[in-house]
N, CA, C and O atoms as a CHARMM CRD file, in Angstrom:
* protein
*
  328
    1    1 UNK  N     56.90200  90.03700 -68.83800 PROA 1      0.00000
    2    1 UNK  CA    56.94400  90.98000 -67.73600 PROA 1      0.00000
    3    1 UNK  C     58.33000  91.60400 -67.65700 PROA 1      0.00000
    4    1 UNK  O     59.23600  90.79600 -67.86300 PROA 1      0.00000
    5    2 UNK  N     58.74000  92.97700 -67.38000 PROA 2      0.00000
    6    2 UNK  CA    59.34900  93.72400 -67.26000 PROA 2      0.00000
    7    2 UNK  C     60.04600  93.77700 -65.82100 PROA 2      0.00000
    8    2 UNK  O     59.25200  93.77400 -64.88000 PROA 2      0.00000
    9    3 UNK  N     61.66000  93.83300 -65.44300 PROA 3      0.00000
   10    3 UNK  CA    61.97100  94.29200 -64.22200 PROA 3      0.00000
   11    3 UNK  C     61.36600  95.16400 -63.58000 PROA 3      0.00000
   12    3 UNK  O     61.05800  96.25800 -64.05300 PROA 3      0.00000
   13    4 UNK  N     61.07800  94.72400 -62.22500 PROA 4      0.00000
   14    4 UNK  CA    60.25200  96.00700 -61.73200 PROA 4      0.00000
   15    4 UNK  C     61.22200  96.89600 -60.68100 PROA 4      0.00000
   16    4 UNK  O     61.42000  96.83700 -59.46700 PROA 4      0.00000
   17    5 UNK  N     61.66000  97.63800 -61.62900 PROA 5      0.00000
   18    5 UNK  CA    62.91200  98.51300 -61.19300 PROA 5      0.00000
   19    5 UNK  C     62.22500  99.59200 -59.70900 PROA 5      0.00000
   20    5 UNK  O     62.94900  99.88800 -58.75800 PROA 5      0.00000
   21    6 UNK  N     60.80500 100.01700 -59.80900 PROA 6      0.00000
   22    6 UNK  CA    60.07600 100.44100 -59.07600 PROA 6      0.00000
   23    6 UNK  C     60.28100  99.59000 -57.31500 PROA 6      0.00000
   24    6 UNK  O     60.66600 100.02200 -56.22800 PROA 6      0.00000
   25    7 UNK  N     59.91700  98.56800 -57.67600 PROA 7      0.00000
   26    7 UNK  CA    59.97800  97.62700 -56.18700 PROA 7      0.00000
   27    7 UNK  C     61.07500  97.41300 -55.40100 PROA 7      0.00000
   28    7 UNK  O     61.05000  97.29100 -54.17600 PROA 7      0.00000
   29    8 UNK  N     62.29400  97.35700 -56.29600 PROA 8      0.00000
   30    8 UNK  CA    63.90500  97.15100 -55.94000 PROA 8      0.00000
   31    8 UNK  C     63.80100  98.40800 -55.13700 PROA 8      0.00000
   32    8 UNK  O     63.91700  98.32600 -53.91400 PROA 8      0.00000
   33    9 UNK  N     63.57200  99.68700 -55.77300 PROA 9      0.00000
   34    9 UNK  CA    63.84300 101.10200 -55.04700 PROA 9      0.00000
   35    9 UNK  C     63.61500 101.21000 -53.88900 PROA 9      0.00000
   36    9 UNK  O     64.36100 101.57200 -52.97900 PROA 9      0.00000
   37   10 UNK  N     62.05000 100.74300 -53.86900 PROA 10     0.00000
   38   10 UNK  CA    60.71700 100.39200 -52.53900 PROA 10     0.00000
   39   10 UNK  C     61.72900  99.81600 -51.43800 PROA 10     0.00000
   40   10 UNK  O     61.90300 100.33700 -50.33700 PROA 10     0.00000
   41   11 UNK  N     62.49600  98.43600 -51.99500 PROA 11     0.00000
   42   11 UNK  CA    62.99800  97.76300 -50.99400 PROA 11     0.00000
   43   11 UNK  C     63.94200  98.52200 -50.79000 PROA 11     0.00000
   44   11 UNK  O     63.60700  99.20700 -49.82400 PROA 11     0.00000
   45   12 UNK  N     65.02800  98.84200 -51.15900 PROA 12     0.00000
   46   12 UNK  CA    66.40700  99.47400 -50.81300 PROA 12     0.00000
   47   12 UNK  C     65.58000 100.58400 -50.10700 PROA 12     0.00000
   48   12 UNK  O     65.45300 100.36500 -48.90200 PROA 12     0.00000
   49   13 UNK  N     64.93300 101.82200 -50.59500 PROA 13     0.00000
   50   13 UNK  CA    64.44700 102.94300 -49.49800 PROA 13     0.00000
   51   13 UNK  C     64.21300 102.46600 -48.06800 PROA 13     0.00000
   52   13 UNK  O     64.45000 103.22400 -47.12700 PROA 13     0.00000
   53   14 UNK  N     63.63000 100.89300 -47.83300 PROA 14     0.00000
   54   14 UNK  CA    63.19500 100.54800 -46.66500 PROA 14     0.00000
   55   14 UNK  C     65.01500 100.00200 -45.83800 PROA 14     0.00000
   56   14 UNK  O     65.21400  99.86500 -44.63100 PROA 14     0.00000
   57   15 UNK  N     65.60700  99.88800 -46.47900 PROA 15     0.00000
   58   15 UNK  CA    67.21200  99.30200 -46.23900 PROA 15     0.00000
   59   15 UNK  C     66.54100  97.29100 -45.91500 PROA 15     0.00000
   60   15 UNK  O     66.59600  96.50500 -44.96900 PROA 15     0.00000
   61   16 UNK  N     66.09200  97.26500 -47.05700 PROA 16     0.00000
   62   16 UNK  CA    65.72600  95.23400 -46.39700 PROA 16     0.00000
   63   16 UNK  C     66.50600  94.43400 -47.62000 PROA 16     0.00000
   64   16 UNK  O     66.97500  94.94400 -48.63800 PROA 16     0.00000
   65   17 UNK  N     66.51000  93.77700 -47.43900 PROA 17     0.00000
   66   17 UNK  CA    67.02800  92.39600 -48.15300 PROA 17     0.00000
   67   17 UNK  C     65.83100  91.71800 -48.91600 PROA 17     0.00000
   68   17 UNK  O     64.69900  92.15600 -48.71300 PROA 17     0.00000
   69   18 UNK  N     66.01800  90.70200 -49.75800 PROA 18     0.00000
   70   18 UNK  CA    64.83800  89.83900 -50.59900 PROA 18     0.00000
   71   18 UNK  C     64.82000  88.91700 -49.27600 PROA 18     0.00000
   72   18 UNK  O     63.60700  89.08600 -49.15700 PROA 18     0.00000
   73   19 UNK  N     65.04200  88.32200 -48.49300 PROA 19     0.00000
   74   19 UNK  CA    65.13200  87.11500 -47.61100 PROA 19     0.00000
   75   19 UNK  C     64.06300  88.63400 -46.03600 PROA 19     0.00000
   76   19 UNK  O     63.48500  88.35700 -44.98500 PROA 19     0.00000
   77   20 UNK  N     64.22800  89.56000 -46.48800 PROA 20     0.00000
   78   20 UNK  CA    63.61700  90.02300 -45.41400 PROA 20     0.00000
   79   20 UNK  C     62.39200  90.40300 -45.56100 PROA 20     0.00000
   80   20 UNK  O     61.48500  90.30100 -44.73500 PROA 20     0.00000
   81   21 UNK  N     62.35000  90.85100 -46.62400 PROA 21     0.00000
   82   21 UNK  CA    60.89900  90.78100 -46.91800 PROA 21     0.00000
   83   21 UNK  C     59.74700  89.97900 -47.40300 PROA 21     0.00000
   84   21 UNK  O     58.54100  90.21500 -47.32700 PROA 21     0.00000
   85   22 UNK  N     60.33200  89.07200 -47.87200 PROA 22     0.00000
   86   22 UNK  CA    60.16200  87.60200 -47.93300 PROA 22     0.00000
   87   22 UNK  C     59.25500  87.11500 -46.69300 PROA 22     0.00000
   88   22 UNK  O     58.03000  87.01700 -46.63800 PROA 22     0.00000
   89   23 UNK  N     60.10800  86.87500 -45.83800 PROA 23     0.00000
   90   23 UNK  CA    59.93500  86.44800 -44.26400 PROA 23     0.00000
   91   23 UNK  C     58.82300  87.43700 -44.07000 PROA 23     0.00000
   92   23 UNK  O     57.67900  86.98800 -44.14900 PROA 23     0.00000
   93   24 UNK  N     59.02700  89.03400 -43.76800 PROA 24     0.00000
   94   24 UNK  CA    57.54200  89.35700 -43.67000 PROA 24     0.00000
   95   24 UNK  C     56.28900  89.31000 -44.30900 PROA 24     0.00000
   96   24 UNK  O     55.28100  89.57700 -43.65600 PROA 24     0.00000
   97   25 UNK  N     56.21600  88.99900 -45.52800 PROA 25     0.00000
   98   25 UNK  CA    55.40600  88.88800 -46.20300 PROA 25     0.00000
   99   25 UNK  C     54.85800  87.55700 -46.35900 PROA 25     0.00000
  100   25 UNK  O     53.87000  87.39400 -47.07600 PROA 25     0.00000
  101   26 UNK  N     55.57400  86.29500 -45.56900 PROA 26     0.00000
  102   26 UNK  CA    55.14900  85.11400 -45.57300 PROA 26     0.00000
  103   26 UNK  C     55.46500  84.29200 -47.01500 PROA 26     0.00000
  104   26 UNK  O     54.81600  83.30500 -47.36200 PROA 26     0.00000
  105   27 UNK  N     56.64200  84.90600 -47.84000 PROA 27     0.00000
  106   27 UNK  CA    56.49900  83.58900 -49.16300 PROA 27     0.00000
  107   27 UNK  C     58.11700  83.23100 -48.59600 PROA 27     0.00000
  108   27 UNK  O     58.68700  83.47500 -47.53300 PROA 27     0.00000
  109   28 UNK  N     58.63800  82.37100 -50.15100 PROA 28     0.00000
  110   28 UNK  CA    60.38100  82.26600 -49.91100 PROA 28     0.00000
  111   28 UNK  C     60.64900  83.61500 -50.84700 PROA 28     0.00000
  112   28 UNK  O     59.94300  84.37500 -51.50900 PROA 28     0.00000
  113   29 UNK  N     61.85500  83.50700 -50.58000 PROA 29     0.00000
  114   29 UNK  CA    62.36100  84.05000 -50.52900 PROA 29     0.00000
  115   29 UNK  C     62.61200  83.95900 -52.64200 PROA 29     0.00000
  116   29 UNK  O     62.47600  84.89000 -53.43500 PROA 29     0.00000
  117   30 UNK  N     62.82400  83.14600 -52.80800 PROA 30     0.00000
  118   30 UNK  CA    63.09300  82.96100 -54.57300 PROA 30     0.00000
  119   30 UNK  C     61.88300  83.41900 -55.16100 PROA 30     0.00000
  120   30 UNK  O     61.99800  83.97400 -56.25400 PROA 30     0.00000
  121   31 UNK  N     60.75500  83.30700 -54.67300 PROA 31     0.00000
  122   31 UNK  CA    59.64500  83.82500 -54.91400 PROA 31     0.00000
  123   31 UNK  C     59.62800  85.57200 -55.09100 PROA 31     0.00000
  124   31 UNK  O     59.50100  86.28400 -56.08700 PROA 31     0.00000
  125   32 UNK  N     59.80500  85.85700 -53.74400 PROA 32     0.00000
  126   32 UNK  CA    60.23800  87.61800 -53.68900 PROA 32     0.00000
  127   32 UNK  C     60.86500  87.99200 -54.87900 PROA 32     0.00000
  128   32 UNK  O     60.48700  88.85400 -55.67300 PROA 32     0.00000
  129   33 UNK  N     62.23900  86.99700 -54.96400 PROA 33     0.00000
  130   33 UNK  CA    62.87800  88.05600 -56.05400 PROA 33     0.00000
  131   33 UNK  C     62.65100  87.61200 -57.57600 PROA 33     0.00000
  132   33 UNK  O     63.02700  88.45800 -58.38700 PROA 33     0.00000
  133   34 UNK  N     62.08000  86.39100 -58.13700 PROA 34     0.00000
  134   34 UNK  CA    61.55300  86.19000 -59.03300 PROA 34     0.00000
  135   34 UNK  C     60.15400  87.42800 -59.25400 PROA 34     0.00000
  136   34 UNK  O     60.03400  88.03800 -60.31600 PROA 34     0.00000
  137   35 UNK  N     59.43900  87.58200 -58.37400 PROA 35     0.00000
  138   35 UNK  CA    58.32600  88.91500 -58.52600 PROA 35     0.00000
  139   35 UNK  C     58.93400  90.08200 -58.69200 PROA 35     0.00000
  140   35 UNK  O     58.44600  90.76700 -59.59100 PROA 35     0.00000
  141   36 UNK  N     59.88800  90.56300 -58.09300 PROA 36     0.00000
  142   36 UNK  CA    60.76700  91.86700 -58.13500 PROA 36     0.00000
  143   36 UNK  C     61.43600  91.98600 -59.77100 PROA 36     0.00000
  144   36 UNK  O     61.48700  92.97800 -60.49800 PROA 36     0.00000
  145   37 UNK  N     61.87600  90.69200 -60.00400 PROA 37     0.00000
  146   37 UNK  CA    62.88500  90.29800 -61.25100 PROA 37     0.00000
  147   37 UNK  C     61.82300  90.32000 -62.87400 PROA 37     0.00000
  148   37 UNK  O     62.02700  90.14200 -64.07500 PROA 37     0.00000
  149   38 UNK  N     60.42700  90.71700 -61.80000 PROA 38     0.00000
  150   38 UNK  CA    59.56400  90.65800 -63.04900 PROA 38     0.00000
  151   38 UNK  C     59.08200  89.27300 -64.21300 PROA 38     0.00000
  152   38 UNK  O     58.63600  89.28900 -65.36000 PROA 38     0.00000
  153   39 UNK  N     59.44000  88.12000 -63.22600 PROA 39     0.00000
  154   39 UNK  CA    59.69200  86.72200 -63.40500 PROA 39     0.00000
  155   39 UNK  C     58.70600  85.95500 -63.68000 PROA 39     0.00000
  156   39 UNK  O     58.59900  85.05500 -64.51200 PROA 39     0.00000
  157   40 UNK  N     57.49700  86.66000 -62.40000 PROA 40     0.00000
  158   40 UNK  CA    56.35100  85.98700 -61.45900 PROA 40     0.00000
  159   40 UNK  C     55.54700  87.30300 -61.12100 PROA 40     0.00000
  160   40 UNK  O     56.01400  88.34800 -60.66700 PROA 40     0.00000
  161   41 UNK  N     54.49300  87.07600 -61.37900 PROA 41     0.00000
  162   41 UNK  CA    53.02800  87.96700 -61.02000 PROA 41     0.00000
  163   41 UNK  C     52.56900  87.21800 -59.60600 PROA 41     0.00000
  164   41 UNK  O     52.23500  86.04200 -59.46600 PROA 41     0.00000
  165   42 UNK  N     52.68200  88.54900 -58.33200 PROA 42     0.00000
  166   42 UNK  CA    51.73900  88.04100 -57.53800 PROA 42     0.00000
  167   42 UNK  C     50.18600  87.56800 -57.54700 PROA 42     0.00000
  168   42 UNK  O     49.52800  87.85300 -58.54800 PROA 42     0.00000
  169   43 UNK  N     49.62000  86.92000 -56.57500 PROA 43     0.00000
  170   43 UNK  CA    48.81700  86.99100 -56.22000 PROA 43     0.00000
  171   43 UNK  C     48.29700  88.30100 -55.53500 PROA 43     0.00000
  172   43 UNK  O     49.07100  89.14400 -55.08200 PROA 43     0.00000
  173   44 UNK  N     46.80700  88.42500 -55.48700 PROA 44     0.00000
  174   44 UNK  CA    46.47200  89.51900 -55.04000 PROA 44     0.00000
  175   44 UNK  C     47.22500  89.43400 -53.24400 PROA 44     0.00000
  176   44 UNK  O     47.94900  90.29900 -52.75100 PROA 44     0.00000
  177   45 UNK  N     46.81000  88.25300 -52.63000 PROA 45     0.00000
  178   45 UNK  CA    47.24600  88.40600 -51.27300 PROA 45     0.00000
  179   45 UNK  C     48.42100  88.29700 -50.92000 PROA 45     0.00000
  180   45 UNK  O     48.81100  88.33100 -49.75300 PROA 45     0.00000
  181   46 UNK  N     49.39800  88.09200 -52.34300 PROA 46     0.00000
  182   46 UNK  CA    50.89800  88.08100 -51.90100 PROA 46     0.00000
  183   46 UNK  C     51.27600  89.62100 -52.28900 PROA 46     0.00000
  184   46 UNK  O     52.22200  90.10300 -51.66500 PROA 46     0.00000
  185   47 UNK  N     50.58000  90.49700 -53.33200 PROA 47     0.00000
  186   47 UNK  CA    50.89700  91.80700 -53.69300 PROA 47     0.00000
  187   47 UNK  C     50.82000  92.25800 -52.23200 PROA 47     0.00000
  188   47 UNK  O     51.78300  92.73800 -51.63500 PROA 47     0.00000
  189   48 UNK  N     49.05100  91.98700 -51.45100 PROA 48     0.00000
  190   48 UNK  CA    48.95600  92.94700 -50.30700 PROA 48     0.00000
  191   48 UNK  C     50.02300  92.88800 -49.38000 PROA 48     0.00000
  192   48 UNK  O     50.62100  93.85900 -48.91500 PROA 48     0.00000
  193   49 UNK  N     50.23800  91.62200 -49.12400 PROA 49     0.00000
  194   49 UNK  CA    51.74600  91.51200 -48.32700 PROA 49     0.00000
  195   49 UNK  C     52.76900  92.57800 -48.21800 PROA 49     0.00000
  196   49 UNK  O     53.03900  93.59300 -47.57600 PROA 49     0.00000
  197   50 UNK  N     53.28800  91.66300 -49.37600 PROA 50     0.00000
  198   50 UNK  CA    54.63800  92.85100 -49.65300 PROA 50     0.00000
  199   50 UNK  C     54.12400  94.28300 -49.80900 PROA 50     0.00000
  200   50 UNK  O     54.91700  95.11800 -49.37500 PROA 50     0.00000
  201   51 UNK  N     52.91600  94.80300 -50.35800 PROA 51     0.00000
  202   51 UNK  CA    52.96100  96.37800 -50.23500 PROA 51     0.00000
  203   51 UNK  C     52.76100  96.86800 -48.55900 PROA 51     0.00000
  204   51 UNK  O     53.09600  97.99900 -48.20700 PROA 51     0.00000
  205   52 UNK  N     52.18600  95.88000 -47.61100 PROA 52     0.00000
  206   52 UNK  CA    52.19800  96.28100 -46.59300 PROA 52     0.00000
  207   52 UNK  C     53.88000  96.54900 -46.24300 PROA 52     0.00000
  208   52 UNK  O     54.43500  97.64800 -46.22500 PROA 52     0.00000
  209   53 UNK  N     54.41100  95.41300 -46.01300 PROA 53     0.00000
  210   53 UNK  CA    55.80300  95.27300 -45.48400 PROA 53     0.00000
  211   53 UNK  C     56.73000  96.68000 -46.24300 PROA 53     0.00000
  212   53 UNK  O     57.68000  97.22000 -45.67500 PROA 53     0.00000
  213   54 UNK  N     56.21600  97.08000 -47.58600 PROA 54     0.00000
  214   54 UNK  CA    57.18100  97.98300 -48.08200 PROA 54     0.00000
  215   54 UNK  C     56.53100  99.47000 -48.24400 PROA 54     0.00000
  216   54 UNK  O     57.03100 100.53000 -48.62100 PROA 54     0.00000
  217   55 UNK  N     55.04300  99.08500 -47.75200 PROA 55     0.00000
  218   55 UNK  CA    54.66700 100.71500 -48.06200 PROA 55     0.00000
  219   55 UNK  C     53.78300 101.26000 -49.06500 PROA 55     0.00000
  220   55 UNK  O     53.37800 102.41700 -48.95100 PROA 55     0.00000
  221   56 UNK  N     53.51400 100.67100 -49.84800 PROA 56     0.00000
  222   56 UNK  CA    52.80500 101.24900 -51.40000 PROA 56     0.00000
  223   56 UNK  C     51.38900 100.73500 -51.35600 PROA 56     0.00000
  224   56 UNK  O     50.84000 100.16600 -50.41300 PROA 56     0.00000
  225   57 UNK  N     50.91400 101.02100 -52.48800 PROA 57     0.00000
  226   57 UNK  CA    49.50400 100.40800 -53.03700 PROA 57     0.00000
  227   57 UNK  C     49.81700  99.46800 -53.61000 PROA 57     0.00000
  228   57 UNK  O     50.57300  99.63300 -54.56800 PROA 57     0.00000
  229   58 UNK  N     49.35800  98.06300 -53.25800 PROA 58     0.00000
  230   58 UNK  CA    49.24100  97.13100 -53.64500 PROA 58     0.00000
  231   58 UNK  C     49.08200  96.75700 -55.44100 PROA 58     0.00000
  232   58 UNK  O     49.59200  96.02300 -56.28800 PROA 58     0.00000
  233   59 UNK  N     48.17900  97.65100 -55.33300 PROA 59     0.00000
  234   59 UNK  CA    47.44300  97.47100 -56.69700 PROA 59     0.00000
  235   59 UNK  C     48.67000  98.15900 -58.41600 PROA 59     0.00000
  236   59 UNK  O     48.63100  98.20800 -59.64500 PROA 59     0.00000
  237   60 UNK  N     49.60600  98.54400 -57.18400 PROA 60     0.00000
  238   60 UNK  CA    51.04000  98.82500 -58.16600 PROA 60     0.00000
  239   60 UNK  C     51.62300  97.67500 -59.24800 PROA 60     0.00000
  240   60 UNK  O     52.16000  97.86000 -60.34000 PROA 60     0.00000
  241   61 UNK  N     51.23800  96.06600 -58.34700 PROA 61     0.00000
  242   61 UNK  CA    51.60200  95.51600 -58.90300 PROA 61     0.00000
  243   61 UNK  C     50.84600  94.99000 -60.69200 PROA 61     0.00000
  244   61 UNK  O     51.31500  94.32500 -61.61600 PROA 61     0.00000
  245   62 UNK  N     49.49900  95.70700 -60.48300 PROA 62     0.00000
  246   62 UNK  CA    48.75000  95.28000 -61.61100 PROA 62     0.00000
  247   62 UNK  C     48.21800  96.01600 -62.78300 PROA 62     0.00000
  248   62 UNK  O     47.56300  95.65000 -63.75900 PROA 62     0.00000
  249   63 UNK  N     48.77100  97.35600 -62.33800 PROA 63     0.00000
  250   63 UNK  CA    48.77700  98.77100 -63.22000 PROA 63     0.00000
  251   63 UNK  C     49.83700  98.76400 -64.25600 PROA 63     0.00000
  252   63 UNK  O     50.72000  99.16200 -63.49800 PROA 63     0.00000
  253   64 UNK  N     50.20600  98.68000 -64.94300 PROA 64     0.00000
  254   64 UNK  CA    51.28500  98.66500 -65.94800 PROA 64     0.00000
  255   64 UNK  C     51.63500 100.33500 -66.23900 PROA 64     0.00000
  256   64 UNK  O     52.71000 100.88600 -66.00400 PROA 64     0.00000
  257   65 UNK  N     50.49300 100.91800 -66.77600 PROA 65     0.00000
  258   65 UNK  CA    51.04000 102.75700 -66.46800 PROA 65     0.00000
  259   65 UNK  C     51.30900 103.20000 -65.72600 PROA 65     0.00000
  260   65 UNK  O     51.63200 104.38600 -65.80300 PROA 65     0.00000
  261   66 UNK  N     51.34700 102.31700 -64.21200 PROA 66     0.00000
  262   66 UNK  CA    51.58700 103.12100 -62.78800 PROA 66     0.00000
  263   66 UNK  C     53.14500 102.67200 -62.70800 PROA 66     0.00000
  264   66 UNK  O     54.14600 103.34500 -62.45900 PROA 66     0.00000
  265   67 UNK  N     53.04100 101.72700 -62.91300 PROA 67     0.00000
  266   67 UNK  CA    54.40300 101.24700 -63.23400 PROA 67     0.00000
  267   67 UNK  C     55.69900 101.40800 -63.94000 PROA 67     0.00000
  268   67 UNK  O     56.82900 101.06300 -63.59400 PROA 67     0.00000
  269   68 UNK  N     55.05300 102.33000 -65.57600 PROA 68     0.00000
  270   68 UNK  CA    55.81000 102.48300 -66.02200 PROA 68     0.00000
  271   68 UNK  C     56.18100 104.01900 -65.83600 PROA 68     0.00000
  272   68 UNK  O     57.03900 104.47800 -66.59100 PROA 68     0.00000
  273   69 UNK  N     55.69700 104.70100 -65.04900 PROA 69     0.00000
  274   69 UNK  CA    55.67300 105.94600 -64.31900 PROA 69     0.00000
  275   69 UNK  C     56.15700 105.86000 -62.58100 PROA 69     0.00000
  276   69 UNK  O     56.29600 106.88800 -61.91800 PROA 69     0.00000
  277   70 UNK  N     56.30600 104.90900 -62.18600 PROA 70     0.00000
  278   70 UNK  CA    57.21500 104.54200 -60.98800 PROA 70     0.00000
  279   70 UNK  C     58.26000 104.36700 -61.33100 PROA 70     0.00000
  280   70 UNK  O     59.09300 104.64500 -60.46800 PROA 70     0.00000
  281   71 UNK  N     58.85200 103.82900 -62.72500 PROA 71     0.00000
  282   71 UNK  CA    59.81000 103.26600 -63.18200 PROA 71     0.00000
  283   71 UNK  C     60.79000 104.43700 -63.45200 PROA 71     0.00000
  284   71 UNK  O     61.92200 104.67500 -63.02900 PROA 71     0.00000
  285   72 UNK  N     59.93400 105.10600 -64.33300 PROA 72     0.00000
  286   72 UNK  CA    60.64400 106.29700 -64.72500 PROA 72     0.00000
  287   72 UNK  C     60.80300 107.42500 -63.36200 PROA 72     0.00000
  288   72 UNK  O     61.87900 108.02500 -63.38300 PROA 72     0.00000
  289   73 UNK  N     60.12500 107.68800 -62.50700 PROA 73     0.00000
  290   73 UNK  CA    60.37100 108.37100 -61.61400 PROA 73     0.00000
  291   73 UNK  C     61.50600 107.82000 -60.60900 PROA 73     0.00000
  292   73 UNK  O     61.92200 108.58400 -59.73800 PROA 73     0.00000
  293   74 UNK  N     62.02400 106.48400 -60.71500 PROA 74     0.00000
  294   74 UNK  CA    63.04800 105.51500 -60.09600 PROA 74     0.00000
  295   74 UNK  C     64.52500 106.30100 -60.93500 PROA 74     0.00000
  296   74 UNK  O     65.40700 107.02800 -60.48000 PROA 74     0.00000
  297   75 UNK  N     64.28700 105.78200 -62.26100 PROA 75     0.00000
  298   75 UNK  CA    65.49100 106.24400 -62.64100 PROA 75     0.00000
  299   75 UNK  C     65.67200 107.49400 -62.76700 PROA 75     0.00000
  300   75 UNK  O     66.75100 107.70800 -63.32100 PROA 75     0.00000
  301   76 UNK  N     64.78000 108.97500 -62.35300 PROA 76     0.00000
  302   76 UNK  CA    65.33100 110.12700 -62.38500 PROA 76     0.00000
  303   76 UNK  C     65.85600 109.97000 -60.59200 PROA 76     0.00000
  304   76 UNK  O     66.98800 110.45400 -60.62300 PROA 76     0.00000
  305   77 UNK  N     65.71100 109.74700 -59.82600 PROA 77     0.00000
  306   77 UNK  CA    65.66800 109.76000 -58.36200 PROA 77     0.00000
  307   77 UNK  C     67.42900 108.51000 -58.67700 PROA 77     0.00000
  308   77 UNK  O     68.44000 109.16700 -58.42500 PROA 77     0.00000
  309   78 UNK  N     67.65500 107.48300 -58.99000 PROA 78     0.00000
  310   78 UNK  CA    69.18300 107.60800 -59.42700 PROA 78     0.00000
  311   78 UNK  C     70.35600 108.59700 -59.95200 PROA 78     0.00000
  312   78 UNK  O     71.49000 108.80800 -59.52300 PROA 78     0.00000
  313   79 UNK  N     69.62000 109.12400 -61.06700 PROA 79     0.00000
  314   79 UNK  CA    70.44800 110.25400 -61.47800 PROA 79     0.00000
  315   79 UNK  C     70.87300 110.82300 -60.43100 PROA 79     0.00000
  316   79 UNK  O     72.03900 110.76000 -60.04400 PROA 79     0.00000
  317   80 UNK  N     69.89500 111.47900 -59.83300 PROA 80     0.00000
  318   80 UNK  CA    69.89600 112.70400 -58.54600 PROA 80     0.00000
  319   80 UNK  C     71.34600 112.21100 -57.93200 PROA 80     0.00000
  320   80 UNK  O     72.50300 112.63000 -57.98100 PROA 80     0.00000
  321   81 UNK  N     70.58900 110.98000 -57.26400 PROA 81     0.00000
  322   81 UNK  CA    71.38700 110.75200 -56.33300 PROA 81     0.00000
  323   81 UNK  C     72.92900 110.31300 -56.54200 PROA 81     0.00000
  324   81 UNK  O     73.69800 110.30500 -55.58100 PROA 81     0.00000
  325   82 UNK  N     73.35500 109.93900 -57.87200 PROA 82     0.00000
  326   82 UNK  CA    74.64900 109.69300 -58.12400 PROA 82     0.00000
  327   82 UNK  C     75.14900 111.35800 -58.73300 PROA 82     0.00000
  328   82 UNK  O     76.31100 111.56300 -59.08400 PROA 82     0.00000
């Protein structure tokens, strides 16, 4: 599994922490960022979680072309912004 450079964005756009979304989403917190870190595959009811708490379609987490097209739309939206 691949960093999911996509989700980091998700979180920073929302201004939260791994320990904050964590907490809303009901796991720990090492968990969060092991899934973010591309470490650990959610569960379906831990994906719905966190896409609630951050906003997206859930189902982001299990698409690999959606992903690798979030990814890339992440790092043009860096450019921009630096």
């Amino acid at each position: 599994m691949e960093n999911r450079t996509w989700l980091k964005t998700r979180r920073l756009e929302n201004k939260l922490t791994h320990d904050e979304v964590a907490k809303a989403s009901g796991i720990k917190r090492a968990y969060y960022t092991m899934i973010e870190q591309g470490k650990r595959r959610p569960s379906v009811n831990v994906a719905k979680s966190i896409a609630v708490v951050l906003d997206f379609d859930w189902v982001l987490f299990f698409d690999d072309e959606s992903n690798d097209s979030l990814q890339n739309n992440c790092i043009k939206c860096i450019y921009v912004a630096i």
